[in-house]
BAKOLFI-439867 format. One line per field, with one value per residue: residue number from 1; residue in one letter; x, y, z of N, C-alpha, C in turn. Coordinates in steps of 0.1 Angstrom, whole numbers, plus 5000, padded with zeros to 4 digits. Example, Ala and Ser with C-alpha at 12.3 -4.5 7.8 and 13.67 -1.06 7.14 Angstrom:
<sites>
num	c(1,2)
residu	c(A,S)
n.east	c(5132,5128)
n.north	c(4943,4978)
n.up	c(5078,5071)
ca.east	c(5123,5137)
ca.north	c(4955,4989)
ca.up	c(5078,5071)
c.east	c(5132,5129)
c.north	c(4967,5000)
c.up	c(5078,5079)
</sites>
This chain:
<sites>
num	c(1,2,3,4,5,6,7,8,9,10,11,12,13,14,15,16,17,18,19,20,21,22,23,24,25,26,27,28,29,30,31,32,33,34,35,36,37,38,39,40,41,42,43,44,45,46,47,48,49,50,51,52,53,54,55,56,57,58,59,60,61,62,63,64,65,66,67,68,69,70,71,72,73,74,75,76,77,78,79,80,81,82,83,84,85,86,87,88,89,90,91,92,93,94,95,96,97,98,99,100,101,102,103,104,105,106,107,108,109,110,111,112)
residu	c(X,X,X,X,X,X,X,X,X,X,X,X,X,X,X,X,X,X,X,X,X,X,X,X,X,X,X,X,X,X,X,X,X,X,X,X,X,X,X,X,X,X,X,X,X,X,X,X,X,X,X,X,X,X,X,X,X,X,X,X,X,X,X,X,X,X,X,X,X,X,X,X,X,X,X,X,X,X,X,X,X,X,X,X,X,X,X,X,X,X,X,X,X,X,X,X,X,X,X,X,X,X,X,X,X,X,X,X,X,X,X,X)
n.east	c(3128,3137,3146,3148,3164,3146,3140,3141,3117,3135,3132,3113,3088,3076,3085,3071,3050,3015,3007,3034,3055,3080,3100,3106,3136,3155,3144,3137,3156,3167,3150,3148,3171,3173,3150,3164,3188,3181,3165,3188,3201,3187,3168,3137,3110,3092,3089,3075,3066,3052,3045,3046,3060,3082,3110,3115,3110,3137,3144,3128,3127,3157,3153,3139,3149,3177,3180,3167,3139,3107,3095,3063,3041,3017,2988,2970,2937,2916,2930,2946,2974,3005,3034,3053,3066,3080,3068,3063,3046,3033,3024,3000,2990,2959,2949,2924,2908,2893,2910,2935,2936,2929,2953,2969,3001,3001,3016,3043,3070,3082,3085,3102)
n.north	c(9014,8995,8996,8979,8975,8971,8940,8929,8913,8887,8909,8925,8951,8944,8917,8899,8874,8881,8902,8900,8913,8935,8923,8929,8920,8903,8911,8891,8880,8903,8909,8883,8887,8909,8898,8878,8891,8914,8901,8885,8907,8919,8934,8932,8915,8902,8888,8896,8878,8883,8863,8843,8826,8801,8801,8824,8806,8792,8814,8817,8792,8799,8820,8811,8790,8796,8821,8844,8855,8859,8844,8848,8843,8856,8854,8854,8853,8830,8821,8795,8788,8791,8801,8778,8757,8726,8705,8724,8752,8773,8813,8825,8854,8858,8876,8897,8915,8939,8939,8945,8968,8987,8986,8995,9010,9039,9054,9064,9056,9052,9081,9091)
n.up	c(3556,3529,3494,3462,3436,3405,3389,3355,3332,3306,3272,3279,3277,3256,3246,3262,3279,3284,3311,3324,3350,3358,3392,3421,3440,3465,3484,3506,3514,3530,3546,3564,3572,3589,3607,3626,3630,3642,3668,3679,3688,3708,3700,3698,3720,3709,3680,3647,3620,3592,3567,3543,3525,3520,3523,3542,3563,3573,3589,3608,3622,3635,3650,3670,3679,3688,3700,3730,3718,3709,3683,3663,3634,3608,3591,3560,3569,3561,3540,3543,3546,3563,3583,3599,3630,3630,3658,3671,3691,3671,3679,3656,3640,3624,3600,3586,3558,3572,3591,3578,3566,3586,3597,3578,3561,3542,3536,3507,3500,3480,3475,3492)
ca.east	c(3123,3146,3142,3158,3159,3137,3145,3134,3122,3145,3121,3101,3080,3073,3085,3074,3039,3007,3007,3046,3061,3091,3101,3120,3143,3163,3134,3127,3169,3165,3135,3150,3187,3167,3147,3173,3200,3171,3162,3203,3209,3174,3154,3125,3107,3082,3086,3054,3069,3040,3049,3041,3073,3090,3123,3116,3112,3152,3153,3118,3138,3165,3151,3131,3158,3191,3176,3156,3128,3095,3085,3054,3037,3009,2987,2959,2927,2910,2944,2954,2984,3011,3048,3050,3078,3077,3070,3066,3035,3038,3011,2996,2976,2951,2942,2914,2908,2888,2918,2946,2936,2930,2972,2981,3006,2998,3032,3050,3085,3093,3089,3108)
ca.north	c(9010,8991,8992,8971,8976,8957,8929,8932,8900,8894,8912,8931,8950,8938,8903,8889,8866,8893,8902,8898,8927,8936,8924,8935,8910,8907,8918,8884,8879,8915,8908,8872,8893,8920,8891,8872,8900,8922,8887,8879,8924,8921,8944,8927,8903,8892,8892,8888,8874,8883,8859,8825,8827,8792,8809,8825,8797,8791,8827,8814,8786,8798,8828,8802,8778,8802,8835,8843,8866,8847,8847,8844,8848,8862,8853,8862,8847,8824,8811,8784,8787,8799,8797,8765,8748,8711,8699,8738,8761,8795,8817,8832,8860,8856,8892,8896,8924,8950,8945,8951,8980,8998,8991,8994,9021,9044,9065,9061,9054,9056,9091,9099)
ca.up	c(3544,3520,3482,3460,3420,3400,3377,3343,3326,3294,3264,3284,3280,3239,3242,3271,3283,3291,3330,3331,3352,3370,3401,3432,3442,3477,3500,3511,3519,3538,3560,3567,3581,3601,3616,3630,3634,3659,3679,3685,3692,3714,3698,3705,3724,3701,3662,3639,3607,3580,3554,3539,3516,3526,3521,3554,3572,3581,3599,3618,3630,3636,3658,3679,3690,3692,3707,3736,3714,3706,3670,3659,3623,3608,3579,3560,3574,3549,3536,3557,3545,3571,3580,3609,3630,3633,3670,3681,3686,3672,3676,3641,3640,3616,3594,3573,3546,3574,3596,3571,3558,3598,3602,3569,3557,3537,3531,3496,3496,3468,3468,3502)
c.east	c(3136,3140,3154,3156,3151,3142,3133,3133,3125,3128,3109,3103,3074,3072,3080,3054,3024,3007,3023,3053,3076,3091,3109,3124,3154,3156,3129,3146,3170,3154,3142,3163,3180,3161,3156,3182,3190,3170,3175,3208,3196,3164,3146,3127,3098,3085,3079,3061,3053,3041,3046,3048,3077,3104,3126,3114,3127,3156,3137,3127,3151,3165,3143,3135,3174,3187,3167,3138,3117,3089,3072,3049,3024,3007,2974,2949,2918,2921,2949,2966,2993,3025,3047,3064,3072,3077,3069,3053,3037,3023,3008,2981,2972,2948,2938,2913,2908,2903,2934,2949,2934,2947,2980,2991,3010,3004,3036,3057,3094,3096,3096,3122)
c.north	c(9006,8991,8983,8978,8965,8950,8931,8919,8903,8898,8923,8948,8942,8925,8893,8885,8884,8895,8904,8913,8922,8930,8932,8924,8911,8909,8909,8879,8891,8914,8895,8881,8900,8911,8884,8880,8908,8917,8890,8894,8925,8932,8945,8917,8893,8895,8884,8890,8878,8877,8844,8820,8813,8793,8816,8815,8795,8803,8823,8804,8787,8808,8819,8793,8786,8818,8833,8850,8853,8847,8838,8848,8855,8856,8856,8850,8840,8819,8806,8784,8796,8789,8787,8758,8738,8711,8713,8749,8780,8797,8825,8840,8862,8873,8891,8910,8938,8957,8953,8968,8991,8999,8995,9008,9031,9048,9059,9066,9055,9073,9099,9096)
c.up	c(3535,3505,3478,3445,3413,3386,3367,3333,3310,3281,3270,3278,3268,3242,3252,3274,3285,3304,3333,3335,3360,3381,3412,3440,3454,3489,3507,3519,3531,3553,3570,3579,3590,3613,3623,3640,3644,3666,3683,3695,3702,3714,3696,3711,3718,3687,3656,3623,3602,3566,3555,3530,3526,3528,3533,3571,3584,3591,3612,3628,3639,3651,3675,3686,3695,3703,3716,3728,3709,3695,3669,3644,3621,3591,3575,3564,3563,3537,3546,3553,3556,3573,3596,3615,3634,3647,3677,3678,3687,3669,3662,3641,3625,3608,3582,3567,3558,3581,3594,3570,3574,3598,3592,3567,3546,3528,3515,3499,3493,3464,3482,3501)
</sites>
């Protein structure tokens, strides 16, 4: 598990829009190194990217023509949206609400 600290937008909590919270910032730079850096060290054969972030794209690529490991993605089912290389089929497994919630995990982190 990685945390990051969370960015605080300026004014918050007083000055800022209704709904506006914190974020956590880095976790999409972190997933992108792990992916890449475990493909190249082969510590796997398959990696199931879970994101639709276009920002992860360049470590999809990059895992798919420099490494032997085989990524593939994953997205939610009923959003066509998903991560895609040009001219190349990656498999994408589809996950809907019932099946999230059988793998999801549970644990909090924040308090280990």
């Amino acid at each position: 598990m990685i945390a990051r600290p969370l960015k605080y937008p300026r004014g918050w909590p007083d000055r800022c829009p209704p709904g506006t919270r914190p974020q956590e910032k880095g976790i999409d730079v972190a997933l992108a190194v792990d992916f890449t850096a475990m493909a190249l060290l082969k510590r796997y054969d398959v990696g199931i990217l879970f994101s639709t972030d276009t920002d992860m794209q360049y470590a999809l690529e990059f895992v798919a023509s420099k490494t032997e490991a085989r990524p593939e993605v994953s997205a939610w089912r009923g959003n066509r949206s998903r991560l895609e290389i040009k001219d190349k089929k990656l498999w994408c497994h589809w996950i809907r609400e019932s099946v999230y919630r059988q793998v999801a995990d549970p644990t909090c982190y924040s308090k280990a």
